[in-house]
C-alpha positions in Angstrom: 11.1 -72.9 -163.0 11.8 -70.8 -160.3 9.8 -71.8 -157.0 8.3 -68.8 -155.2 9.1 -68.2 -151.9 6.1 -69.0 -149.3 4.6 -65.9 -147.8 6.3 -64.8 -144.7 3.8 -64.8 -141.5 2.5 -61.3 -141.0 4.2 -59.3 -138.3 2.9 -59.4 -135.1 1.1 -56.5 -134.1 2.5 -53.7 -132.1 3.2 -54.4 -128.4 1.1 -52.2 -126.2 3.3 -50.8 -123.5 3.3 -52.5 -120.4 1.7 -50.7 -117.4 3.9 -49.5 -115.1 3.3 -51.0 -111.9 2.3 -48.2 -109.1 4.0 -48.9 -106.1 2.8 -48.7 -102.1 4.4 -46.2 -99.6 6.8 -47.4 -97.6 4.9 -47.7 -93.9 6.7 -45.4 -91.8 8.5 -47.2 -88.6 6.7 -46.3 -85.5 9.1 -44.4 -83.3 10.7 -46.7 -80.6 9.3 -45.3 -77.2 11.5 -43.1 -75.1 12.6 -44.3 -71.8 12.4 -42.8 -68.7 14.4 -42.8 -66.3 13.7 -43.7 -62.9 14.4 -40.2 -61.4 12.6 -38.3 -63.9 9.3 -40.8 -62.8 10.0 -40.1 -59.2 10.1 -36.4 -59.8 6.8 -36.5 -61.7 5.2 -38.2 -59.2 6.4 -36.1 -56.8 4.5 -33.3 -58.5 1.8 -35.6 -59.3 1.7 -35.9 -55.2 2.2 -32.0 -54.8 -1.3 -31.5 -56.6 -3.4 -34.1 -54.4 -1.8 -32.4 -51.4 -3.3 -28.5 -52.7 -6.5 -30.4 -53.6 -6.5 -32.1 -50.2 -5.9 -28.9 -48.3 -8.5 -27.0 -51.0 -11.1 -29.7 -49.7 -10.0 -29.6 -46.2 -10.7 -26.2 -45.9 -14.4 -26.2 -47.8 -15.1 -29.3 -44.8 -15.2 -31.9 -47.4 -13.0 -34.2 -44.8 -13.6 -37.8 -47.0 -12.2 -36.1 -50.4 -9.5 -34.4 -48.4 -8.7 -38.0 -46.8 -8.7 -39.9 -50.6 -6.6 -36.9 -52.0 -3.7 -37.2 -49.1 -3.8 -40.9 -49.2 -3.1 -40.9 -53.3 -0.2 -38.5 -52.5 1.2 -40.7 -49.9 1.0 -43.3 -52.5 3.0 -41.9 -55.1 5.4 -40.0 -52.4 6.4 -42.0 -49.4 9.1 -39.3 -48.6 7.2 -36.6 -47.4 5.2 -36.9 -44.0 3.2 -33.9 -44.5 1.1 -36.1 -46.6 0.5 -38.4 -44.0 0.4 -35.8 -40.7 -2.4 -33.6 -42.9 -4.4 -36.7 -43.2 -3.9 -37.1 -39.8 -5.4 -33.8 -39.5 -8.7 -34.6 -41.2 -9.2 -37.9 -38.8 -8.7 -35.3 -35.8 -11.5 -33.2 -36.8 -13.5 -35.9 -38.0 -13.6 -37.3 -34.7 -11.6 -40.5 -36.0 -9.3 -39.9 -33.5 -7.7 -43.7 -33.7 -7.1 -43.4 -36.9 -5.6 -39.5 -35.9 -3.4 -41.9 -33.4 -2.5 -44.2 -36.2 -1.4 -41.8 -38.7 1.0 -39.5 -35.9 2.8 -42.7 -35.7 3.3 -43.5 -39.0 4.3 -40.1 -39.7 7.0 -40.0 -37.1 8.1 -43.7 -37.7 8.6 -42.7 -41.1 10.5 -39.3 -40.6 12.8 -40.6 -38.1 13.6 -42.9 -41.3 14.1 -39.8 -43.7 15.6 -37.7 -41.2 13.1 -35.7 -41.9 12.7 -31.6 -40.2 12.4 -32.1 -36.7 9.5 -29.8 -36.7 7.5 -32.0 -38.7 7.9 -35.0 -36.5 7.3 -32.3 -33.1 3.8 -31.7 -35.3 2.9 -35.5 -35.8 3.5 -35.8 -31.8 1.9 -32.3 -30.6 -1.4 -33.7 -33.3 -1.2 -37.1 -31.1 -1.7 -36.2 -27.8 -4.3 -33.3 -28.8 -6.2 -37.0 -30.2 -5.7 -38.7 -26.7 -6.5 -35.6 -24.8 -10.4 -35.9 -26.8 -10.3 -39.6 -26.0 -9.4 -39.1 -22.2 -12.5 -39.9 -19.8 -10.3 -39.9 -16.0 -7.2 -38.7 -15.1 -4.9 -42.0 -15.7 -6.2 -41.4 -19.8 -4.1 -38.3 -19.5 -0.3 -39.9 -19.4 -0.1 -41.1 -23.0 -0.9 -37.4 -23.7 1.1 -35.1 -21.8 3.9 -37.8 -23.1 3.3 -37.2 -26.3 3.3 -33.2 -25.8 6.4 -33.7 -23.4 8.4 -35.6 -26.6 7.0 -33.4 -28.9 8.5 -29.8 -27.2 12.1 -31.9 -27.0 11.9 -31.9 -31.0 10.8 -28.3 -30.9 10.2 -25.7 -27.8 6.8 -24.8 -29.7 4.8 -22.4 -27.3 1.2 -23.9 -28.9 2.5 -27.6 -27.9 3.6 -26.3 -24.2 0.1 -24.4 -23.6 -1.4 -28.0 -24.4 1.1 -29.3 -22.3 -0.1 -27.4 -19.2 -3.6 -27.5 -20.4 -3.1 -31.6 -20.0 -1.8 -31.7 -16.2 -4.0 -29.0 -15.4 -7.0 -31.1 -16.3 -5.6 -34.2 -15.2 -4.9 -32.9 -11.9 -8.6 -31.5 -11.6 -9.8 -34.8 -12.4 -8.0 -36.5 -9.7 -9.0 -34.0 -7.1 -12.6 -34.9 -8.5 -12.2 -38.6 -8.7 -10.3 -38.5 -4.5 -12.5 -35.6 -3.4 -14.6 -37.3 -0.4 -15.8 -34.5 2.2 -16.6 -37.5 4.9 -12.7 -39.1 4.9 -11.9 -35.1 4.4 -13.6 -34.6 8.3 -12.0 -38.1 9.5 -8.7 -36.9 8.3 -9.0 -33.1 9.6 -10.3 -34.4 13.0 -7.2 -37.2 13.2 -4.7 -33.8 12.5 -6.4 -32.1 15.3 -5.7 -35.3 18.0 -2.1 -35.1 17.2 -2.1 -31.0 17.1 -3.4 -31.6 20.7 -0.6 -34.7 21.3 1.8 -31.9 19.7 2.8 -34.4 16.8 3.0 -31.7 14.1 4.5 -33.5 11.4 1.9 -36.3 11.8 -0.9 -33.3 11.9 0.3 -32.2 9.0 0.0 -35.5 7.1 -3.5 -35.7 8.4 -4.4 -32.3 7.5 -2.7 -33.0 3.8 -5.1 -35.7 3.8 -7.6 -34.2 4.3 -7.2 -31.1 2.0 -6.9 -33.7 -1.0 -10.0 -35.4 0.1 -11.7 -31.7 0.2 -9.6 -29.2 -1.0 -12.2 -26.3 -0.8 -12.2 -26.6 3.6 -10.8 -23.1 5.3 -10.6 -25.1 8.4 -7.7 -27.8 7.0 -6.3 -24.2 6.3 -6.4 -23.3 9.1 -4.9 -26.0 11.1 -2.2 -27.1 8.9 -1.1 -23.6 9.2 -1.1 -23.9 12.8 1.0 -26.7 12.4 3.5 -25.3 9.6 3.8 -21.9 12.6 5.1 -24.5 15.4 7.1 -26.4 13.0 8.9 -22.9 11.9 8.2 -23.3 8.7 6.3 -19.7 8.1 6.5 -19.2 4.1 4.4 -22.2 4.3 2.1 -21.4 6.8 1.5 -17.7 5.2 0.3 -19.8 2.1 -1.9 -21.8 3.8 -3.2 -18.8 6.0 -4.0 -16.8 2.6 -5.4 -19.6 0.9 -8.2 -20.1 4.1 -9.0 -16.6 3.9 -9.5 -16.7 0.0 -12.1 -19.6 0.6 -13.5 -17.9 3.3 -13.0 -13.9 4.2 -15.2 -14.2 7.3 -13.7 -16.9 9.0 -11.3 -15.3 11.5 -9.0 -17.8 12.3 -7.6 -16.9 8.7 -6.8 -13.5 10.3 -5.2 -14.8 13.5 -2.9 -17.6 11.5 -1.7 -14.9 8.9 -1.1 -12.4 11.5 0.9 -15.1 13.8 3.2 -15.7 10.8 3.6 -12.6 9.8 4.1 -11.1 13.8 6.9 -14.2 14.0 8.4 -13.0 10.9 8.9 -9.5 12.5 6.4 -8.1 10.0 5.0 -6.0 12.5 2.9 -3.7 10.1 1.4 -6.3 7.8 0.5 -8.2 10.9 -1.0 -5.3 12.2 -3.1 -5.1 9.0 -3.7 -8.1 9.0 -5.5 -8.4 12.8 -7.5 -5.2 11.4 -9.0 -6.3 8.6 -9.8 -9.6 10.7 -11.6 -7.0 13.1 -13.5 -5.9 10.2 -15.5 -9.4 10.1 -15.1 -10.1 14.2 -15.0 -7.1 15.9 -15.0 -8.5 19.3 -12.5 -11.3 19.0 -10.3 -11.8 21.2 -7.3 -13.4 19.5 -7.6 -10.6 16.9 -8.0 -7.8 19.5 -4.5 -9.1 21.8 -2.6 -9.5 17.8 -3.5 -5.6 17.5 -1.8 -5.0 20.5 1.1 -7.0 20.4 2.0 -5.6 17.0 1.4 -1.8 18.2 4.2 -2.3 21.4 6.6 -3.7 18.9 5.7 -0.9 16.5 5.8 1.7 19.0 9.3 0.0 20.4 11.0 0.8 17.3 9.4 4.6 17.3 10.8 5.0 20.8 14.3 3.8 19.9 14.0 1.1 22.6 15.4 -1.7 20.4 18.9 -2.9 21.2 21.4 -2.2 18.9 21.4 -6.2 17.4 17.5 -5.9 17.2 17.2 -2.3 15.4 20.7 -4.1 12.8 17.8 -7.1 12.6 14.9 -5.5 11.8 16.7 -3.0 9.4 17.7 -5.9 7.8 14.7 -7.3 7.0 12.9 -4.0 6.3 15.4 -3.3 3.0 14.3 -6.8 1.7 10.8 -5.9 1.6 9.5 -5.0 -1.8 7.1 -2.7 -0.4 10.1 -0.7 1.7 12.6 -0.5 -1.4 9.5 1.0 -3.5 9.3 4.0 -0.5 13.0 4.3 -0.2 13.5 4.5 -4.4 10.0 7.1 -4.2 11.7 10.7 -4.9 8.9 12.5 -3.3 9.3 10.5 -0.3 13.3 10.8 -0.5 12.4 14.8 -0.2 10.0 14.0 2.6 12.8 12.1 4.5 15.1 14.6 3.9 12.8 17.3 5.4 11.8 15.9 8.4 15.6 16.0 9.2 16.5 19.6 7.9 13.2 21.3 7.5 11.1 21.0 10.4 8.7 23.6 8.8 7.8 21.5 5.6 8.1 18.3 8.0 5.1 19.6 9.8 2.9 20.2 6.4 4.1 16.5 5.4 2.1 15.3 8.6 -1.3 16.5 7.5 -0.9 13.7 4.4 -2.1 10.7 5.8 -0.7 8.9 2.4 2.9 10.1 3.5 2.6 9.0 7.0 1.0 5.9 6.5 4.6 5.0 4.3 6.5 6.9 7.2 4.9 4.4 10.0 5.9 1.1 7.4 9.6 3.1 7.8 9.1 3.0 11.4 7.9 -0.4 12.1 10.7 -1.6 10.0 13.4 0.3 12.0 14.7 2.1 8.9 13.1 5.5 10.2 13.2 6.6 14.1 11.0 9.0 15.2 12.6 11.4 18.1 
């Protein structure tokens, strides 16, 4: 008997497919960050300084001094190699009124540029801006020093004519104020009245001291004028005592003893015909002095003299001489009209006699006289 065979198991059932497994995106790698090298960071900042500077000077100029001040200080930050920063900041604090921190800045900036070798006119700028600060801070004459130092280093970096006006600006106003800060008309007195005791004792050098003296003390006396020209006339020393005989009769036109010094000097000069106007126009205030009236006369015998032809030979070579180095004498000799004029009184008698009617021609015909280059026959 044949055993059956036992059932097989039943198949298994169909596999379902397997899911295929979705897969993520890769993350992308984050680019590795560039590097930059150190001169292309100190050439942004540069620029990055360049554009506080314009908004500095843009702020500057609308009067907004304390965002102008922040915008130069972050460009002197991020560049320490250009002083302009530092000199425009320096600027602001001028006109501010800030003029220490003005002071503090001019240093820096010429500190630093001598560092950098930087343009000479930049550090000439830091030093001209300096002393303009110490001039505004000056109260007496002494305060004036550090400032006319400043100008006087600033023009040997650069001949800048603003710096030299401010310059002479500085010593002139230094100089008023010590005339202001001596002047003292009662020492002024004491001082003129010691000159006139050693005038008498004929101690002219010491008079002259005194005098000097006194002028400083009061430098607005005609009298100290006066005297110390005097004094420069005996000592022979007549440019000197013209000046001072000028300068009386500037602070005082009436005082005649202006007259009778400047006509001295000028008489002892051989100047016979400016002495001679000079004694006039004394006249003109003093009509009846005495020392005018003999200064008139002295200067018409010498003037007359020459018109004569009575001068010796040495004295006529003299007083020609001195005549061509007059200014006023070369402008008469280089006038063509009066070359003509010249040239008809010796060859024309006729026209000669016309050019006497024009007092204009004759007053420059006596000046020839006087001075020996013309002799009248």
């Amino acid at each position: 008997m044949e055993v059956p065979e036992a059932d097989s198991p039943p198949p298994p059932p169909p596999s379902q497919p397997a899911k295929e497994e979705v897969k993520k995106p890769e993350p992308v790698p984050e680019p590795e960050p560039m590097e930059i090298t150190e001169e292309e960071k100190g050439k942004k900042e540069k620029e990055e300084a360049l554009k506080e500077k314009e908004a500095g000077n843009a702020a500057y100029k609308k009067k907004d001094f304390e965002t102008a001040i922040q915008h130069y200080t972050k460009a002197m930050e991020l560049d320490d190699e250009d002083i302009s920063y530092i000199t425009n900041r320096a600027a602001v604090y001028l006109e501010m009124g800030k003029y220490e921190d003005c002071i503090k800045d001019c240093d820096k900036a010429v500190e630093r540029g001598r560092e950098l070798r930087s343009d000479f006119k930049m550090i000439a700028k830091a030093l001209t801006r300096k002393g303009t600060a110490l001039m505004k801070m000056s109260k007496c004459s002494k305060d004036y020093d550090p400032a006319i130092e400043a100008f006087q280093k600033s023009l040997t970096e650069h001949r800048n004519p603003d710096t030299l006006k401010k310059l002479i600006d500085a010593e002139k106003r230094k100089k008023e104020l010590e005339q202001q800060e001596y002047f003292d008309p009662k020492i002024a007195d004491e001082e003129r009245e010691k000159g006139n005791e050693s005038f008498k004792q004929q101690k002219y050098p010491e008079a002259v001291k005194h005098y000097t003296e006194s002028l400083r003390r009061n430098p607005k006396d005609p009298k100290a004028y006066s005297n110390r020209a005097a004094c420069y006339t005996k000592l022979g020393a007549l440019p000197e005592g013209l000046k001072d005989a000028e300068k009386c009769i500037e602070l005082d036109p009436t005082f005649s003893k202006g007259y009778t010094r400047k006509g001295a000097v000028q008489f002892f000069m051989k100047e016979y015909d400016k002495a001679l106007e000079t004694y006039q126009e004394g006249l003109k205030h003093d009509p009846n002095n005495q020392e005018l009236l003999d200064g008139v006369r002295r200067c018409v015998e010498q003037i007359n003299k020459a018109s004569r032809g009575d001068l010796s030979p040495e004295e006529l070579k003299e007083r020609q001489a001195k005549g061509m180095q007059d200014p006023e004498i070369q402008n008469i000799l280089s006038d063509p009209v009066m070359r003509q004029v010249l040239i008809d009184f010796q060859e024309n008698p006729k026209a000669a006699q016309e050019h006497t009617k024009n007092p204009m021609v004759m007053t420059k015909i006596q000046k020839l006289v006087a001075a020996g280059i013309v002799q009248m026959r």
